[in-house]
C-alpha positions as CSV (number, residue, x, y, z in Angstrom):
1,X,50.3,-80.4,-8.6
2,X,48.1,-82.6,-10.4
3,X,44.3,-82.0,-11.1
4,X,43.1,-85.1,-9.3
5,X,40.0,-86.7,-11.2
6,X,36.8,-85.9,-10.4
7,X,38.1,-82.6,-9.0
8,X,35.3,-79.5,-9.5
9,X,38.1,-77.8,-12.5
10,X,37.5,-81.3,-14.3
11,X,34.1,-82.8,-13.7
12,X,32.2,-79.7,-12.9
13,X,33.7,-77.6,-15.8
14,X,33.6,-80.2,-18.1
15,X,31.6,-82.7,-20.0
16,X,31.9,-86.0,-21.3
17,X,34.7,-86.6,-23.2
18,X,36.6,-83.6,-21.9
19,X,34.4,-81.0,-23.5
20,X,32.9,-78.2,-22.0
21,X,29.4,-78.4,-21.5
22,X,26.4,-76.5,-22.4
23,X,26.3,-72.3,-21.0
24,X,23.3,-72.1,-18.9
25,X,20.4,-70.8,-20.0
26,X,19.5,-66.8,-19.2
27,X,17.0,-68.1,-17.1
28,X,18.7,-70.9,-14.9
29,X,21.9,-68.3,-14.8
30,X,19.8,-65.6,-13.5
31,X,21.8,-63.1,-11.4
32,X,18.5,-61.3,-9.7
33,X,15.0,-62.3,-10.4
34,X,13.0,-59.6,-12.3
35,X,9.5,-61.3,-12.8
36,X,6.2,-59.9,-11.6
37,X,4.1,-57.4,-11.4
38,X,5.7,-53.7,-11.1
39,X,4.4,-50.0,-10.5
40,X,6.3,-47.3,-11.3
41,X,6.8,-44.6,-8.7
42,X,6.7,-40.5,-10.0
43,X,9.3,-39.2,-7.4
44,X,10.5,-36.8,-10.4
45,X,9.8,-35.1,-13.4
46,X,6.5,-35.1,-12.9
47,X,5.0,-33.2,-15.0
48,X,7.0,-34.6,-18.0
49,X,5.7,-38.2,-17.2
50,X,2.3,-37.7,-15.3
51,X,0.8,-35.2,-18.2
52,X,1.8,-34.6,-21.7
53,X,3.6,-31.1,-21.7
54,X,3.3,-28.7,-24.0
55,X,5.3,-28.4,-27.1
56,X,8.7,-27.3,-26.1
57,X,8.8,-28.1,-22.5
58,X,11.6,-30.6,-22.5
59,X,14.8,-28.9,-21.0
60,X,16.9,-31.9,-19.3
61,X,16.7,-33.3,-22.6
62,X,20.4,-32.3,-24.9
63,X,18.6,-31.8,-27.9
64,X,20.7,-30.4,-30.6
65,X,19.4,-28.2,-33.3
66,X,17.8,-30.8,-35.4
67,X,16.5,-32.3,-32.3
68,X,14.9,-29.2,-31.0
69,X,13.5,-28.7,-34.9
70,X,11.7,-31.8,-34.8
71,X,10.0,-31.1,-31.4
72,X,9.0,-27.8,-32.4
73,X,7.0,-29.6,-35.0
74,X,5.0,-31.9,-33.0
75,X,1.6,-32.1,-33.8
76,X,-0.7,-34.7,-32.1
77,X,-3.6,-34.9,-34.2
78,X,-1.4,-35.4,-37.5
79,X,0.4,-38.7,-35.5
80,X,-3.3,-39.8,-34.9
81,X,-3.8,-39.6,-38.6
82,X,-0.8,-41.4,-39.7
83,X,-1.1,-44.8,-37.1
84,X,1.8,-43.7,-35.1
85,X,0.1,-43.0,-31.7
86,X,1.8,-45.2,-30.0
87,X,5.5,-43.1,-31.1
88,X,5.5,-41.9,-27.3
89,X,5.6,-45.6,-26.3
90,X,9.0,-47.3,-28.2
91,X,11.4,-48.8,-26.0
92,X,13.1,-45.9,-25.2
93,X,10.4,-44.1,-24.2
94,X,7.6,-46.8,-22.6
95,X,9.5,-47.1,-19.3
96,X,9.1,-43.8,-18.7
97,X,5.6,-44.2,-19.0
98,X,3.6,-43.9,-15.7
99,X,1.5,-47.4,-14.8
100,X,2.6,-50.9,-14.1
101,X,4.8,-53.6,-15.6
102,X,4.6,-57.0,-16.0
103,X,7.7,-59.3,-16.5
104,X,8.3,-63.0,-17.3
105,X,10.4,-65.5,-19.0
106,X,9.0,-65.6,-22.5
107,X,11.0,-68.9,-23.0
108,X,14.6,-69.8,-21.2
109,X,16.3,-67.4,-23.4
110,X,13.9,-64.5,-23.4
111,X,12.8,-62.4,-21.2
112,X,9.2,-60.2,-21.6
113,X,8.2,-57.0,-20.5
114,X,4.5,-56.0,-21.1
115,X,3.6,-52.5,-20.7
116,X,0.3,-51.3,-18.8
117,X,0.5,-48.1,-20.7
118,X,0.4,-48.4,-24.6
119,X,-0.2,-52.6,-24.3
120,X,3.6,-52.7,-25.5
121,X,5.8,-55.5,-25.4
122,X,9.2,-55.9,-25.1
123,X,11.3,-59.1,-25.0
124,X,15.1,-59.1,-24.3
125,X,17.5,-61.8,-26.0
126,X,19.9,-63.5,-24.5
127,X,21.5,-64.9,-27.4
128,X,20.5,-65.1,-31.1
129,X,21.0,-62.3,-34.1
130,X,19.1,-59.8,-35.1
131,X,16.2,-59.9,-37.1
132,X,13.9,-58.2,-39.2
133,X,12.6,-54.8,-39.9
134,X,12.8,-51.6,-36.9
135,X,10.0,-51.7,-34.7
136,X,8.5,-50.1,-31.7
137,X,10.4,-52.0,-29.2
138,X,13.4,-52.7,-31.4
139,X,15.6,-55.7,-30.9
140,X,17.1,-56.2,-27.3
141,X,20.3,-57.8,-26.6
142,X,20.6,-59.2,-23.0
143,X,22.9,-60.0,-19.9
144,X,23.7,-61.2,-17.1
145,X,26.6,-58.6,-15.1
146,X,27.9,-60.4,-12.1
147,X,27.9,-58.1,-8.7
148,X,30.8,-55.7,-8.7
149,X,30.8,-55.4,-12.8
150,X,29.8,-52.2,-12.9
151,X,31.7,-50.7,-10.1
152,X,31.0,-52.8,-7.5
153,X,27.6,-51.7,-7.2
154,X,25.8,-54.8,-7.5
155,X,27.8,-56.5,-4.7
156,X,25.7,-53.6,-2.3
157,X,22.8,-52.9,-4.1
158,X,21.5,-49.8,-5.8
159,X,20.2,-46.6,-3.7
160,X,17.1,-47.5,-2.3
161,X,14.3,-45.1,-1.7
162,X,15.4,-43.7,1.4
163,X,18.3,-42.5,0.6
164,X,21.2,-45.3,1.9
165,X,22.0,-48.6,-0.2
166,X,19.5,-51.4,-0.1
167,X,20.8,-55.1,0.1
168,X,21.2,-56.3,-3.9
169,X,18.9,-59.2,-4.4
170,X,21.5,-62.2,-5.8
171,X,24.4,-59.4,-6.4
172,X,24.4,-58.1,-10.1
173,X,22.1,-56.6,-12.8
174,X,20.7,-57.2,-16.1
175,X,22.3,-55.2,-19.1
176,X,19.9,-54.9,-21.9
177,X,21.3,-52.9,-25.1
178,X,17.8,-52.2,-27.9
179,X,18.6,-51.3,-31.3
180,X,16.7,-51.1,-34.5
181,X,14.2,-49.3,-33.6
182,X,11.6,-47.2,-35.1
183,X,12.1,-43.2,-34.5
184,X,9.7,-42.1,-31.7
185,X,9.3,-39.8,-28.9
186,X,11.6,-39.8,-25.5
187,X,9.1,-37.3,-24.3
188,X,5.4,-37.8,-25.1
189,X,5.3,-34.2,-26.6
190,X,7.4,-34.8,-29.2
191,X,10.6,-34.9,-28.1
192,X,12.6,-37.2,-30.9
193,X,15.2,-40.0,-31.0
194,X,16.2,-41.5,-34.1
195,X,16.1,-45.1,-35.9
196,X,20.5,-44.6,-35.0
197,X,19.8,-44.3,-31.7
198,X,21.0,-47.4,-29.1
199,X,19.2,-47.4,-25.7
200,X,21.5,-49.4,-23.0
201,X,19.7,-49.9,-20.1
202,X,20.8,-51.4,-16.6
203,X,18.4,-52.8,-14.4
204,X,19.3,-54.2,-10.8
205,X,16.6,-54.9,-7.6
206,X,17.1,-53.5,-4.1
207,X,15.3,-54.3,-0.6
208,X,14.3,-51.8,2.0
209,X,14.2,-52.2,5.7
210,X,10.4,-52.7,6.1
211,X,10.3,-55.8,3.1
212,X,9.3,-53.3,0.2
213,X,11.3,-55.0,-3.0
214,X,12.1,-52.1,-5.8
215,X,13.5,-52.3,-9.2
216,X,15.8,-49.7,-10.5
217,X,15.9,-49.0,-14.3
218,X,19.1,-46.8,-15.3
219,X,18.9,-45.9,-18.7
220,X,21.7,-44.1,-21.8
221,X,20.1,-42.9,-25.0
222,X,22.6,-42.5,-27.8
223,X,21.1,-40.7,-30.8
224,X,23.6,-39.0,-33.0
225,X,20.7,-37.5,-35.0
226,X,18.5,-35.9,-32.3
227,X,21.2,-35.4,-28.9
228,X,24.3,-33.4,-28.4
229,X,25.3,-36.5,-25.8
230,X,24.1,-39.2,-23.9
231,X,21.0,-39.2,-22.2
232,X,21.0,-40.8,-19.0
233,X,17.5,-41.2,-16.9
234,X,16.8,-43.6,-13.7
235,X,13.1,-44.8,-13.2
236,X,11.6,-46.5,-10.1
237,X,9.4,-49.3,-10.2
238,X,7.9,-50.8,-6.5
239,X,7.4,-54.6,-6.8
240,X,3.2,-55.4,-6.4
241,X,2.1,-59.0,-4.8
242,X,-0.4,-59.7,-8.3
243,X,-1.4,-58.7,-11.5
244,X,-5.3,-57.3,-9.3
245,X,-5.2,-53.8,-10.7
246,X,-3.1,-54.5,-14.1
247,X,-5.5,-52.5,-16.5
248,X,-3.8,-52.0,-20.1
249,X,-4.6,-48.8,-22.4
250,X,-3.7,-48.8,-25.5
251,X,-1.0,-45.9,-26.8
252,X,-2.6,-42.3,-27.4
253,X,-1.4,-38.8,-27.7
254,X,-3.6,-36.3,-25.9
């Protein structure tokens, strides 16, 4: 059968002229709404993220032999000494970070991240190339995944706090893959990841029964330098009605 004119497969998908029109931008397309103020909740490895540990203490981390050279070379003072403080507080590290969050749309096509701990941020691209020399943050290339990419999870929402799957809020997650960055610290105690290494990160909201709204960060650290395989680490963050108690510090190292 004919597609009758006017139809949603020919005026909707189309344009003038029989063209299609414009994608969206990343922040009209939005599958979940990320932006406000967020505190991250400890609920483990605490004393890897709470304190700086002492130099060697890093044994969920699959350092390989160059990687557990490097730590055992850590020295704070000489970081200090050298401007690179803040090598603790690089993209794939800062989220680990304990202290709050604070997310917006930089401009339709760019989502920020601004860091209470180490005054970092981070903006994720949706769209454009990459640019420039490695940084801190590195350049971030993001997207929208539709509930049920990623094995259906989105389409049920991510484990909430206690315990049993939270309703997703709008079905899917934001994939955000950071490259070109400068080499820094996974651990604040040294710990090292490399200017090769490619953070992919997934992050998706959940809801519990009593109204609380959490954001779930899953994170993979690939760093053929530094790791024997990938890292994988999932960090909490509970959503906060302002910005009242947002205090930034900048980066240090004791």
């Amino acid at each position: 059968m004919a597609t009758l004119k006017g139809s949603p497969s020919n005026d909707v998908q189309r344009g003038r002229g029989g063209q299609a029109g414009p994608p969206a931008a990343a922040q009209a397309a939005a599958a979940i709404d990320l932006t406000g103020y967020w505190v991250s909740v400890v609920t483990e490895d605490w004393r890897y993220r709470m304190v700086i540990p002492a130099k060697g203490d890093h044994p969920s981390v699959p350092l390989n032999a160059e990687g557990a050279r490097v730590a055992a070379t850590w020295d704070p003072d000489k970081d200090t000494a050298a401007g690179e403080q803040c090598k603790a507080y690089g993209a794939a590290g800062v989220m680990r970070m304990p202290g709050r969050l604070h997310i917006a749309w930089n401009d339709p096509n760019t989502l920020r991240i601004d860091t209470e701990a180490g005054m970092q941020t981070r903006l994720l691209h949706f769209g454009g190339s990459l640019s420039g020399e490695p940084t801190w943050q590195g350049y971030s290339a993001a997207e929208w995944e539709p509930a049920g990419g990623r094995g259906g999870r989105g389409a049920r929402g991510p484990y909430s706090q206690s315990g049993g799957r939270g309703p997703a809020l709008g079905g899917g997650d934001l994939k955000v893959v950071t490259t070109r960055m400068r080499p820094g610290y996974l651990q604040p105690n040294g710990v090292p990841y490399s200017q090769d290494t490619v953070l992919t990160e997934y992050f998706n909201r959940s809801i519990e029964p009593n109204g609380d709204s959490w954001l779930i960060l899953t994170s993979i650290v690939q760093d053929p330098q530094n790791l024997n395989g990938r890292f994988f680490r999932s960090t909490h963050f509970k959503k906060l009605p302002d910005g009242a108690a947002w205090k930034p510090t900048p980066c240090r190292t004791s």
